[in-house]
N, C-alpha and C positions, 0 to 999 in steps of 0.2 A: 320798864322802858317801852315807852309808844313806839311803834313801827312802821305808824302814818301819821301824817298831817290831820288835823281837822280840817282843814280844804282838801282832801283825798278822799277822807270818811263819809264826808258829806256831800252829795249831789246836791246842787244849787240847781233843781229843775223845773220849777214851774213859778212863774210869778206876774202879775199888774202892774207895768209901770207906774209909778206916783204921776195922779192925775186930777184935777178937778174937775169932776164929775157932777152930772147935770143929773137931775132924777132920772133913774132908766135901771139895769141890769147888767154886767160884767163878770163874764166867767173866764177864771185861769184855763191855763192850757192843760192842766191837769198831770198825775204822776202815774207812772205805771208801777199796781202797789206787786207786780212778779218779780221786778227789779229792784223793789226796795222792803224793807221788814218795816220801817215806820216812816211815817212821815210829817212833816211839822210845817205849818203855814204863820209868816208873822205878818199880822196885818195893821199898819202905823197909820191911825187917822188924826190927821191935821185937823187944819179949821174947819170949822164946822158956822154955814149960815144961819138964823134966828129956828128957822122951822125945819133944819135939818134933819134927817133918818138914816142909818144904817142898817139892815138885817147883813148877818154874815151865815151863809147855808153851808155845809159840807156834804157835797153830791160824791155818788160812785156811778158805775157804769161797766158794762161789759163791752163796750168798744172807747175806742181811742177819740171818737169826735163826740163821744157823752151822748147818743140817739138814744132815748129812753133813760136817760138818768135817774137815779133815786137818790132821793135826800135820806140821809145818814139821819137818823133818829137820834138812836141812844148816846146820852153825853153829848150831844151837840147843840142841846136847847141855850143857845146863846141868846143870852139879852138883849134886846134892842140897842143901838147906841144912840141916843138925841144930845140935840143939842147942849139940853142942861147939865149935862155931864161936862162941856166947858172944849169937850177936844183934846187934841193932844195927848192919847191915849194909844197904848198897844195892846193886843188883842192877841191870845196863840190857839190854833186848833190843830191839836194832834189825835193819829186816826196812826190802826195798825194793817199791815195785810189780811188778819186774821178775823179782826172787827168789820173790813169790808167784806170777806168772804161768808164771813156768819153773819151780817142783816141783810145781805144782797147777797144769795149764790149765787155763782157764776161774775160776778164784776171783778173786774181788775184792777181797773183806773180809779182816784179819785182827784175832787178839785174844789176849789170854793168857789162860790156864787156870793157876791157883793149884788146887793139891792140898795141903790139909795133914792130916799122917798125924798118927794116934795121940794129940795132946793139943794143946792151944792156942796160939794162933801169933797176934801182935800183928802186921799190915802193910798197907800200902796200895800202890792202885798208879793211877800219871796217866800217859797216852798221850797222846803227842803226834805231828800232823800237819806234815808242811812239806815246803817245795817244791811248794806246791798250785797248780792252776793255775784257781783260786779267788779272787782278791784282792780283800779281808785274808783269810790264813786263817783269821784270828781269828773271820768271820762263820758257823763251823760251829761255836763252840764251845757248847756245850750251855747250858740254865740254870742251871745250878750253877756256874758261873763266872761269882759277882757280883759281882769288881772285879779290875780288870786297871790298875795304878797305873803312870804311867810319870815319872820322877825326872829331869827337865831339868835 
């Protein structure tokens, strides 16, 4: 018998509004990995224009505003996304507290880093926390998550 919700288990805490975005740079607000044992990023890209570009990075950091960030190496050599792949694709980067703390000692936090090159790129991205040792995880999650419905 469960004894939480999956909206309890899970912190819904860091994420990109769905945007169509111009060539430039975008980084999530990022997770703090002390409060969370894993964390998971889905990131939903829409349309994509003739010569568009995606990179998706997974940074960490030993503060909260990402000042000296490090990109996460191992297992995050994510593929480019272009255009000819058509769009309308999901994309997930999961990363552990343990994995941030063995390729970056001392980092806490991590976040994704959306790069889109050359022309406009429709996508959003939600992070999620769990295995917190926080209970509910739910009570990190920011205010922009204003309804969390659960279906008895």
């Amino acid at each position: 018998m469960f004894t939480e919700q999956l909206t309890q288990a899970l912190a819904l805490v860091d994420q990109i509004f769905p945007s169509n975005a111009a060539a430039g740079t975008v980084n999530s607000a990022g997770i703090d990995m002390s409060k969370n044992r894993r964390a998971l990023w889905i990131i939903e890209i829409g349309a994509m224009t003739v010569s568009s570009t995606v990179n998706i990075v997974l940074q960490s950091s030993a503060n909260s505003n990402f000042t000296g960030a490090h990109t996460m190496a191992t297992n995050t050599n994510l593929s480019q996304v272009v255009n000819t792949s058509g769009g309308n694709l999901v994309v997930t980067v999961e990363t552990s507290d343990e994995a941030v703390a063995n390729q970056n000692p001392g980092d806490r936090y991590a976040r994704v880093q959306i790069v889109v090159g050359t022309a406009a790129v429709n996508y959003s991205v939600i992070g999620f926390g769990s295995e917190s040792g926080h209970k509910p995880a739910s009570q990190q999650n920011p205010a922009a998550v204003s309804q969390q419905v659960v279906a008895n």
